[in-house]
N, C-alpha and C positions, 0 to 999 in steps of 0.2 A: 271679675276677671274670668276669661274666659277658660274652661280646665282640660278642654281636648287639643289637643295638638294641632299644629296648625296647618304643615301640609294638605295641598288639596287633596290628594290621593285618600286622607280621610273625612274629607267633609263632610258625605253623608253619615257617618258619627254624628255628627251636630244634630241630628234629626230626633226627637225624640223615639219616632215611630222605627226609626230603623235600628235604633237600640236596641229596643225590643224584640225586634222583628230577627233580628240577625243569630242570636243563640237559639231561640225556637227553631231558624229554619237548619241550621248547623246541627242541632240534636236528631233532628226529623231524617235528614241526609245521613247523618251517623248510623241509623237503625237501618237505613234502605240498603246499603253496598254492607253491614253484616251480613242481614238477612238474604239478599242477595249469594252471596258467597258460600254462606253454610247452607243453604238451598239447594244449589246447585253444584256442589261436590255432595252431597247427598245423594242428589237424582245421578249423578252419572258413576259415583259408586256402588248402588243400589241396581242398578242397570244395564250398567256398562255400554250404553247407547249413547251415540250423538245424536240419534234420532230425538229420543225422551230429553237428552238438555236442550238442544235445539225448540224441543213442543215449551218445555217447562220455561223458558227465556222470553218464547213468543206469547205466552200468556200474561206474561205481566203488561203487557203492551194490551190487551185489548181494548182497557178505556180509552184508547186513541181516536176510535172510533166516536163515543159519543162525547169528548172533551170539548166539539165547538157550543153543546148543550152545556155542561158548565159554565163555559162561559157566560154564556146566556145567562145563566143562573148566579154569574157573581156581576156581571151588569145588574142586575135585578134588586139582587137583597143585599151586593155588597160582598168583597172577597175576603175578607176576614172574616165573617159568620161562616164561608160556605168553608174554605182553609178549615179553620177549629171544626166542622163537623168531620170532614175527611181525614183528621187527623185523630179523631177517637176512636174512627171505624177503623182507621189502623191498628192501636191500640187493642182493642176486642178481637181483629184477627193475629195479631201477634201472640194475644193469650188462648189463643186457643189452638195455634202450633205449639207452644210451651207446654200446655197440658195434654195435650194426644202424644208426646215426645216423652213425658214424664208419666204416662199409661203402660206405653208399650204400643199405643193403637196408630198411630205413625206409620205408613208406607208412602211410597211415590205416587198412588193414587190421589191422596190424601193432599198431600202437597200439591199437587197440579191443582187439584179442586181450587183450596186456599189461594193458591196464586192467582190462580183465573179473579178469583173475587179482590182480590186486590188490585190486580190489574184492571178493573172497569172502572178504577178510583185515583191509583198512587197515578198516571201518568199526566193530570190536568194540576198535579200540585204543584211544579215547576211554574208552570205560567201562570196560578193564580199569586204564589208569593213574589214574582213579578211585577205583576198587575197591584197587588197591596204596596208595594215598595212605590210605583210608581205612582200611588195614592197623593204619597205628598213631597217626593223628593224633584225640586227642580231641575229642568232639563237639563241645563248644564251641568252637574253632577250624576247624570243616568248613566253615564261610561263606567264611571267611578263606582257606583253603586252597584252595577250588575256585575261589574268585575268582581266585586269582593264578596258578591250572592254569589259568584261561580267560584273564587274559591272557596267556601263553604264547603261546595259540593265535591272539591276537589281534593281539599285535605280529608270531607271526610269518604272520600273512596282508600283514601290511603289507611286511617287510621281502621275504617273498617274492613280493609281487605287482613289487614294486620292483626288485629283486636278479633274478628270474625273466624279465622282460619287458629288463632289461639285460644279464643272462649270454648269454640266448639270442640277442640282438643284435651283443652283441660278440664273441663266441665261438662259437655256431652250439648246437645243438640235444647234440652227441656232447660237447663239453666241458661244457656246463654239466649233464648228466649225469651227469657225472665228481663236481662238486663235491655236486650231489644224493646221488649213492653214499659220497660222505665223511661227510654228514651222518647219514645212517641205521647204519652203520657210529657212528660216535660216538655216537649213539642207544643202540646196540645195548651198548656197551661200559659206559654208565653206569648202561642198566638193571641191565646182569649186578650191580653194583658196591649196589644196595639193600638194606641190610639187611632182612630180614622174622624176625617170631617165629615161634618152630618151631609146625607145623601139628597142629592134633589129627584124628586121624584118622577118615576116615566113615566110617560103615557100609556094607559092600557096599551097590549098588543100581544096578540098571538105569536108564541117561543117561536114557532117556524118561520114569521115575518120575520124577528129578530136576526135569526141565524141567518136567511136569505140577505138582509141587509149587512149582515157581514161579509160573507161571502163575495157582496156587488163593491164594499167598501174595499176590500183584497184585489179584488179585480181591475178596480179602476183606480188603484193606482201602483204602478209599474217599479218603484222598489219593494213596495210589500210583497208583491205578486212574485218577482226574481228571490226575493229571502226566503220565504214559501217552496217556491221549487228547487233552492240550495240546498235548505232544512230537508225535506224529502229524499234528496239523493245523500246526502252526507249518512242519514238513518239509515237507505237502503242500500250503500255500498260500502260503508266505510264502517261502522260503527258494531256490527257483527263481527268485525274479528277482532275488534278489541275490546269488546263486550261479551256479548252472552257465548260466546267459541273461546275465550280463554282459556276454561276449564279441560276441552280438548286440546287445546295448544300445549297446556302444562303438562300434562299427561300422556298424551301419543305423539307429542312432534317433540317436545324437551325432556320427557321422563322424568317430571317434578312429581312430589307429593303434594298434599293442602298444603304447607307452610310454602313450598315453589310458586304456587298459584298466586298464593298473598300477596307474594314478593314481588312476583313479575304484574300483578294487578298495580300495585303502588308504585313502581317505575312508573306507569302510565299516569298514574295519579299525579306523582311529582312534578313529572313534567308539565303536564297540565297548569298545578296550581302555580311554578314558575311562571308558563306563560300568561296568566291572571295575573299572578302582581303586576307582571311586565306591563301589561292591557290598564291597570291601575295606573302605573305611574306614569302611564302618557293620558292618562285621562281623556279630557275635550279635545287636544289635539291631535287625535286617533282618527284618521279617514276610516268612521266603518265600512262605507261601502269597499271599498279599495282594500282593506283588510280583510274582509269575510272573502272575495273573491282569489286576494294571491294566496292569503291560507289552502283553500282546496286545492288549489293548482301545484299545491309543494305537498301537501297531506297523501293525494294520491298516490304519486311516485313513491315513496316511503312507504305504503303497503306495499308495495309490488316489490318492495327491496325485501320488506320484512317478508313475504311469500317465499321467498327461495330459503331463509337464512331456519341453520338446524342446529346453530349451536346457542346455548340457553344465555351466554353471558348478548353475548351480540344481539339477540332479541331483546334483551330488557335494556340494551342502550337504546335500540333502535325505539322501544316503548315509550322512554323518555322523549325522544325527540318525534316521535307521534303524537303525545300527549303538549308537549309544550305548541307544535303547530296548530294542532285544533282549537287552543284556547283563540286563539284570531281571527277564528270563524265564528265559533258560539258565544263569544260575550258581544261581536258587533250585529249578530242575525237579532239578538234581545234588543239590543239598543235601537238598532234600524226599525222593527217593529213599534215600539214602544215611541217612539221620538215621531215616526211618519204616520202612524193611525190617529184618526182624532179621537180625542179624550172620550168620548162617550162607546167608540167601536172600543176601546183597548182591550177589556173584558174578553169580546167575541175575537179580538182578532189573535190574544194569548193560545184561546181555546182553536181556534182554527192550525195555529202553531203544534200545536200537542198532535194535530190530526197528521202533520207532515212524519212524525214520530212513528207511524201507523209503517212507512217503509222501513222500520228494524225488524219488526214482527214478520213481514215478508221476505227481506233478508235470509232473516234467521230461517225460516222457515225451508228457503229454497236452499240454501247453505248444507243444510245437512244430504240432501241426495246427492249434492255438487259434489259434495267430500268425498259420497261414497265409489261415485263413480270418475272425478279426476283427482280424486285427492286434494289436502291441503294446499298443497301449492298451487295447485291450478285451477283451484275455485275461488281463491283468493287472487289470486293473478288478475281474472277474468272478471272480477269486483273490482278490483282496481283499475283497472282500463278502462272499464266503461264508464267509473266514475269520472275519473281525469276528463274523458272525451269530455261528458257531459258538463261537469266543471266549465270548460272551455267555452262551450258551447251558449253558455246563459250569459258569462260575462262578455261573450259578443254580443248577444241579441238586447242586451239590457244596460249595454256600457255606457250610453249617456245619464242614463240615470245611477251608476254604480261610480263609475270613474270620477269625473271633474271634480275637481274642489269646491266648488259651488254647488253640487249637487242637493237633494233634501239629504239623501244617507250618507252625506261625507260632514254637514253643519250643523254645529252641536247647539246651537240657539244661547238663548240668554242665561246665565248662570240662574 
């Protein structure tokens, strides 16, 4: 008798590999938006710069740049060895903020450093537990699967903007490190624990050949290549203010404290993991193409609403239903990928995905002079409009392959 429940929305349950897989990647997620959060009201307390959060936001992003190399590298040896090694190296630098914090030896300097070094690492972890899940969960359940890997991610931005903004309170910056370190650490132990099918083995070939042949495999074929330049702009114009610029929104536009941050973070969370179940319960019969495209087209607008808006309760509605529209974008950009690359690019084409991730870093980056010199609302304004144009603009130039029901990115293949 069979003991999981039977709705499809959880059939990848049934998977042994994603049993396991789905609390490791949920622990791992947990530690990322603590640490995150108590980071960065650190740096902009210590500071009082949007410049310095701004730097400190766009560093964790810099393994975007060599993430289509990972890939390479979980094609090669396999994304569970290369997963569990990334996840100790988390671990080791978790403990060693706990212990400079529990010194006294702790500044902002300090923190940039650690982050920078995390950041060449934490940003190809999304696409390699991706790429693991999609090891061995049939295609017709990858809607379902990666919906419920995005809620992962989504409760645990709530539980850590909450837990994070309260550990660090109660306990100081060196303890709640400690329980960060636990978390990655527990991460670590369940990836080891995934089952995978024995690998068949490639042909010699130089990483650069590899990476090139991903790149020509993205190129030549026209949903991957339109998911790709979504991913890109959604990082570069969208994802900065309700990311690594929170912390200034809480602070100089709503006049929150840490506990205001948390709050107004997990709005955005919520909504979010609402619209994952939603993306869940319609499973296979989800047009992702058609989904990832009207998502942006309604995500836009809704920044430009939230650009103007100065009172704190209205922001954290408007967060919510920011968060629950983007979920319609990012669990079908995953699906579209994973479903239209063939089995053997999925690897590189994860890691070419992370690279799109590489426009928050420049966001962010550009974000902070914008602020200084037209302010909140009209660098955010002028991020949102351009996004919308360009929104527009790709789901014309790439509609037959996004739109139809027949499409590769709208048919979810064989259960």
């Amino acid at each position: 008798m069979n003991p999981w429940p039977r709705p499809a929305s959880l059939g990848p349950f049934r998977q042994p590999g994603f049993r396991r897989q789905w609390p490791a990647d949920l622990a791992t997620s947990w530690a990322f938006e603590i640490e995150t959060l108590v980071l960065g009201w650190y740096i902009l307390v210590e500071t009082g710069s949007v410049v310095w959060l701004t730097a400190f936001a766009s560093v964790q992003f810099l393994g975007t740049l060599v993430a289509p190399m990972f890939g390479v590298v979980g094609d090669r040896i396999g994304p569970r060895r290369l997963l569990a090694s990334m996840r100790g190296f988390y671990a080791v630098q978790a403990a060693t903020i706990a212990a400079m914090a529990m010194t006294g030896t702790l500044g902002p300097v300090q923190v940039l450093v650690v982050a920078a070094l995390m950041g060449l690492v934490r940003p190809s972890d999304l696409g390699l537990r991706s790429t693991l899940i999609a090891v061995s969960m049939p295609t017709g359940m990858m809607t379902q699967a990666m919906g419920i890997s995005r809620c992962s991610a989504d409760s645990a931005r709530i539980v850590g903007a909450l837990a994070g903004a309260g550990l660090a309170a109660a306990l100081g910056i060196g303890p709640a490190y400690l329980v960060v370190t636990g978390l990655y650490l527990f991460g670590l132990a369940g990836t080891l624990l995934v089952p995978v099918p024995p690998r068949v083995a490639l042909a010699p070939a130089s990483p650069w050949r590899e990476l090139r042949d991903g790149f020509a495999h993205v190129r030549g074929s026209p949903p991957l290549l339109a998911t790709m330049l979504l991913a890109f702009l959604v990082n570069l114009a969208a994802f900065p203010t309700t990311g690594g610029l929170l912390p200034y929104v809480a602070r100089e536009v709503y006049g929150m404290d840490r506990g205001g941050l948390g709050t107004l973070v997990a709005c955005f969370a919520g909504g979010a993991l609402v619209g994952s179940l939603v993306v869940i319960s319609r499973g296979a019969a989800l047009a992702a193409g058609r989904s990832m495209v009207l998502s942006c087209l309604v995500w836009f607008p809704l920044l430009l609403v939230f650009a103007q808006v100065r009172d704190a309760t209205a922001g954290m509605a408007l967060m919510v239903l920011i968060g629950f529209t983007q979920s319609f974008a990012m669990v079908p950009m995953t699906v579209i990928l994973l479903r239209c690359a063939e089995d053997r690019y999925r690897g590189r084409v994860m890691g070419l995905r992370m690279l799109a991730v590489y426009g928050l870093p420049i966001g962010l980056l550009l974000s902070g002079p914008l602020i200084d010199r037209l302010g909140f609302a009209g660098a955010t304004t002028l991020y949102a409009a351009f996004g919308l144009a360009c929104s527009a603009l790709i789901g014309l130039v790439w509609r037959r392959h996004l739109w139809p029901a027949g499409a590769r990115a709208n048919h979810p293949g064989p259960a």
